[in-house]
C-alpha positions in Angstrom: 12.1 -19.1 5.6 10.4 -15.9 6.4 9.9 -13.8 3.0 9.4 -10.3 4.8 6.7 -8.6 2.0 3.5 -7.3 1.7 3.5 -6.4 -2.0 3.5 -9.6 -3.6 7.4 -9.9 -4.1 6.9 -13.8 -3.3 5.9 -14.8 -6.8 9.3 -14.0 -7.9 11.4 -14.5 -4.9 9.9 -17.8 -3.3 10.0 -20.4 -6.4 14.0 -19.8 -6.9 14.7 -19.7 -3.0 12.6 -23.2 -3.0 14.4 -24.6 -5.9 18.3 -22.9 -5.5 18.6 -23.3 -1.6 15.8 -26.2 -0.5 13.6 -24.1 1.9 10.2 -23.4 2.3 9.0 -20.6 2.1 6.2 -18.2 4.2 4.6 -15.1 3.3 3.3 -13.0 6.5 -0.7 -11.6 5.7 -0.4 -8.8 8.1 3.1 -7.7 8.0 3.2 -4.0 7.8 6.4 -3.1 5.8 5.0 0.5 4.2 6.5 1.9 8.2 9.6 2.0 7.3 8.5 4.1 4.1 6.5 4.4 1.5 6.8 5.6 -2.2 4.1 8.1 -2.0 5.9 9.5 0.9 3.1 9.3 3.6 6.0 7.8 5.2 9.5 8.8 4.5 12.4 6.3 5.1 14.6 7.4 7.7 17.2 5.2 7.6 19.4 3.9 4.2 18.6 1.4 2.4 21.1 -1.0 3.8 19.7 -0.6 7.6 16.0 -0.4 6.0 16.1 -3.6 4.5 18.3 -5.2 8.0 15.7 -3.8 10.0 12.8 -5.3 7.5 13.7 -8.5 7.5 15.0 -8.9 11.5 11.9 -7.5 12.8 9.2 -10.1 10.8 11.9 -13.1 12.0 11.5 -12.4 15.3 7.7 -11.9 15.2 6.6 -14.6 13.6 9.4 -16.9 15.1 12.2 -17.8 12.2 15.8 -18.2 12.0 15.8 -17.3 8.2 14.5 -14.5 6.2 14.3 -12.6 2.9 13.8 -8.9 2.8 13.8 -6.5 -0.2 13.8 -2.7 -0.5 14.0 -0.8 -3.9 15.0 3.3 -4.6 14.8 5.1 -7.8 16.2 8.0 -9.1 19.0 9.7 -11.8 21.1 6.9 -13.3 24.2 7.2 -11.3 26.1 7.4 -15.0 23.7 7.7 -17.6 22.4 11.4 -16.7 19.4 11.0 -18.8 17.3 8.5 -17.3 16.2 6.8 -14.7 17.3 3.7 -12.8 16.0 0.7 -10.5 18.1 0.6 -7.6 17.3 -2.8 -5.5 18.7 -4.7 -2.3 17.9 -8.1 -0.9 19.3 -9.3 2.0 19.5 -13.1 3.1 19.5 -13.8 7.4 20.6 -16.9 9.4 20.0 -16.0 13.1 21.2 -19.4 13.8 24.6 -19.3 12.4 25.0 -15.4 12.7 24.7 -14.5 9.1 23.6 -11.6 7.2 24.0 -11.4 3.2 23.4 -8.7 0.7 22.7 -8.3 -3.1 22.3 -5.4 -4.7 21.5 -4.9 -8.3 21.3 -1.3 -10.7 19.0 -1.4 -13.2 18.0 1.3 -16.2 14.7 -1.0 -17.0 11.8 1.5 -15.0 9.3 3.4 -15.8 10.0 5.5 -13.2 8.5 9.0 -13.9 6.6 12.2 -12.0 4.7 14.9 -13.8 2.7 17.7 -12.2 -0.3 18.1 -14.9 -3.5 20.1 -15.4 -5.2 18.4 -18.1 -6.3 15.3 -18.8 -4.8 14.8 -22.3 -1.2 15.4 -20.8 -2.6 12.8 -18.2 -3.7 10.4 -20.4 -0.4 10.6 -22.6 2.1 10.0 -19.4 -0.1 7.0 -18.6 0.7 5.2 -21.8 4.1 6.0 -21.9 4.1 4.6 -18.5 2.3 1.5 -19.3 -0.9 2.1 -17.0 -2.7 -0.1 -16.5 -1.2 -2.8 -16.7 1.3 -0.5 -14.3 -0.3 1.6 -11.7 -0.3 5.1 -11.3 -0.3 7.5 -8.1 -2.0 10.8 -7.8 -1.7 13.2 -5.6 -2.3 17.1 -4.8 0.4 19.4 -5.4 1.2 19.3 -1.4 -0.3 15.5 -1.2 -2.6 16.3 0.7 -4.8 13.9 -1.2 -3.3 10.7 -2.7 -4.9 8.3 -4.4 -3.1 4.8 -5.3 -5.5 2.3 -6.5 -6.6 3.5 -9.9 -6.9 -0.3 -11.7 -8.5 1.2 -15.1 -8.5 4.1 -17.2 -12.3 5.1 -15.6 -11.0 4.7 -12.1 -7.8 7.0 -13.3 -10.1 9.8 -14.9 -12.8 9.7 -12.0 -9.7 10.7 -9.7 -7.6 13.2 -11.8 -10.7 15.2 -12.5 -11.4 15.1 -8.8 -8.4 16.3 -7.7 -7.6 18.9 -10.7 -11.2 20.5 -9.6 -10.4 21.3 -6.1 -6.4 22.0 -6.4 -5.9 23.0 -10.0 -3.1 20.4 -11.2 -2.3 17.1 -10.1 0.8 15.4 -9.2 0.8 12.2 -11.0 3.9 9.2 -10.4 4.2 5.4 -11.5 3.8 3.7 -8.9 6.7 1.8 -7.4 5.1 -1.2 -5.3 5.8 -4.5 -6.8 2.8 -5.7 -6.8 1.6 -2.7 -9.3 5.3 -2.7 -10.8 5.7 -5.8 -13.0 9.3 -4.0 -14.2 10.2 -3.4 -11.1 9.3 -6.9 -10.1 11.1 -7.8 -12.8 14.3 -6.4 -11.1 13.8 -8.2 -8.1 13.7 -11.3 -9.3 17.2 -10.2 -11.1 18.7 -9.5 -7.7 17.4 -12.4 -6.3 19.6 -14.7 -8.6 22.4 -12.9 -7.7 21.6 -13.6 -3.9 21.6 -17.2 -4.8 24.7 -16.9 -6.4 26.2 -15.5 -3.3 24.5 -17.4 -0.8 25.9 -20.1 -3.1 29.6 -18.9 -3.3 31.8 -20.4 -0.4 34.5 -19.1 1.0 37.2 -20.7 -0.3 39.5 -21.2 3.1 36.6 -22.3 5.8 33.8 -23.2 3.5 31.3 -20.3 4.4 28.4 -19.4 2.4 28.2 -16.1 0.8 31.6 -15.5 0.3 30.7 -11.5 -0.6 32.3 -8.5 -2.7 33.5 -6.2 0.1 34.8 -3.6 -2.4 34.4 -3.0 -6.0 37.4 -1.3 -6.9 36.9 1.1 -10.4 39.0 2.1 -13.0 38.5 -0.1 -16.0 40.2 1.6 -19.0 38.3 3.2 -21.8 38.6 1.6 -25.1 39.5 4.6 -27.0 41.6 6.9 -24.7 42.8 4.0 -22.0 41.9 6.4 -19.1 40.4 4.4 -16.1 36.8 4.8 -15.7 34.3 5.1 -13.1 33.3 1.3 -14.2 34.6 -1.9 -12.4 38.4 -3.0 -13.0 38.0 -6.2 -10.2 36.0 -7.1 -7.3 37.4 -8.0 -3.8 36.4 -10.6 -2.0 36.0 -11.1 1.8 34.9 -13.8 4.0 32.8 -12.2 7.1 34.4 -15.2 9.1 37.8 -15.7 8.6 38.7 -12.6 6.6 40.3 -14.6 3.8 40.6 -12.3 0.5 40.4 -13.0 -3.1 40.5 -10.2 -5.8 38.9 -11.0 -9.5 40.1 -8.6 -11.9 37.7 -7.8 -15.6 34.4 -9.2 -13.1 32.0 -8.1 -15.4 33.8 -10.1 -18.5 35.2 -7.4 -20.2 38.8 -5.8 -20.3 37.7 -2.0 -21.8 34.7 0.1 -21.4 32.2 1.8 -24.0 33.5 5.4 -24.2 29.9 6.4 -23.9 30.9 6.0 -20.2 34.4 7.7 -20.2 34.4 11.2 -18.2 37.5 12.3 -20.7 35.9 11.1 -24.4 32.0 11.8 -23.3 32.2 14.9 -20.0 
C-alpha cells in the first residue's frame, strides 16, 4: 500500500494500517505533495479538500505502480461551533483501484495550536512561541506580503536570527505555527485519530453484499438540547449507504448520547 506523504505522516498511519488491515506499507522519497498547496501559501489549494486529497492519493498510485493507497490532507480555521477557537479539520481517504473503491474519514478536532500574529518585537515573538509550544512545534515567518518565508527555524537561535532579519528590512513580521506533520506533533496527533476511524470504516461491511466500508452518507442534525429540547445543530443519527448496492441503515444517538450540552444550543447560548 502506497502511503501518499512527504511529511512524515507514516509514523502514525503505517503501524495501524499494517496491524488493522494486513498490508504493507511504502512511503514515496520524492513524492511532491506541497503542489497541491501548501500552508505558507506559496501554493494555494485550488480544489476542496475532498478532490485534494482524491487527487493526492490517485496520482502517487499510478506513479509508482499500486492498486492501494492512503492520502491525508488537513485545514484549519474558526471552530465551526465553538466561535472562540480554533479547530483541526482532517480527511483520509483509503483507494482500491482493483475493486473500484474509494473511502473517506474525516475527523474535527479543537486540539491545535493553530495561531497567526503579525509582530514587531521580539518579546511579543518570543511569548506566541511558547504559547505555541515552539520548538518542540515549528514556527513560520514570513514578511507582511510573504515575500520572504522562512520555515525551518528548529531552535530558539535559529528563530531570533530570522525574526530580527525580517523585522529590519520590512518592519513587522508575520509569524504562524506551522501546520506540516512532520513539525505538528498535535496535528499528527489528529491524524492518527482519523486514521482509526478509517479502519473502522474500511472495517464496517455492508450488511446486504458484504462490502467494506459501509460509509455515513449523511449525518442528519437536530439532537435536542438538554435544557430547552430544541434540536441542535449536533448529530441526532447517521445514515448509512453502501456505494454498491445502495442498501441503507440509519443509527439514531451515533455519538452515544440522547441530549446535547446547552453550551451548543443556538436558543439557550445565541
Amino acid at each position: 500500500m502506497l502511503i501518499a506523504t512527504q511529511h512524515g505522516k507514516e509514523r502514525v498511519l503505517a503501524p495501524l494500517l499494517e496491524q488493522e488491515l494486513g498490508v504493507v506499507s511504502w512511503v514515496p522519497s520524492d513524492y511532491n505533495t506541497d503542489k497541491w498547496g501548501t500552508f505558507s501559501g506559496e501554493i494555494p489549494r485550488l480544489e476542496g479538500m475532498k478532490e485534494t486529497v482524491k487527487q493526492k492519493c490517485l496520482e502517487g498510485m499510478k506513479h509508482y505502480g499500486f492498486d492501494l493507497g492512503v492520502a491525508s490532507e488537513g485545514s484549519f480555521g474558526p471552530h465551526p461551533e465553538l466561535f472562540f477557537g480554533s479547530c483541526d479539520y482532517e480527511m483520509l481517504v483509503f483507494i482500491d483501484t482493483k475493486n473500484d473503491l474509494e473511502i473517506y474519514e474525516s475527523h474535527l478536532s479543537w486540539e491545535t495550536n493553530f495561531s497567526v500574529e503579525e509582530i514587531r518585537d521580539w518579546d511579543s515573538i518570543s511569548r506566541f512561541s511558547k504559547r505555541v509550544q515552539f520548538p518542540s512545534h515549528g514556527l513560520i515567518l514570513k514578511s507582511p506580503k510573504s515575500e520572504v518565508i522562512y520555515k525551518e527555524a528548529l531552535n530558539w537561535d535559529d528563530l531570533k536570527y530570522q525574526f530580527h532579519g525580517i523585522q529590519k528590512e520590512f518592519g513587522s513580521v508575520v509569524v504562524e505555527t506551522d501546520m506540516r506533520a512532520h513539525r505538528n506533533p498535535t496535528r499528527m496527533q489528529v491524524i492518527a485519530q482519523t486514521a482509526k476511524k478509517l479502519v473502522q470504516t474500511i472495517q464496517f461491511q455492508c450488511p446486504s453484499c458484504g462490502l467494506p466500508g459501509f460509509q455515513i452518507g449523511y449525518v442528519e442534525p437536530g439532537l435536542p438540547c438538554e435544557w430547552c429540547l430544541a434540536p441542535t445543530r449536533s448529530p441526532l443519527a447517521f445514515h448509512y449507504s453502501c456505494v454498491r448496492c445502495s442498501h441503507t441503515l440509519v443509527k439514531k444517538f451515533p455519538l452515544g448520547q440522547e441530549k446535547q450540552s446547552p453550551e451548543f444550543c443556538m436558543n439557550c447560548n445565541p
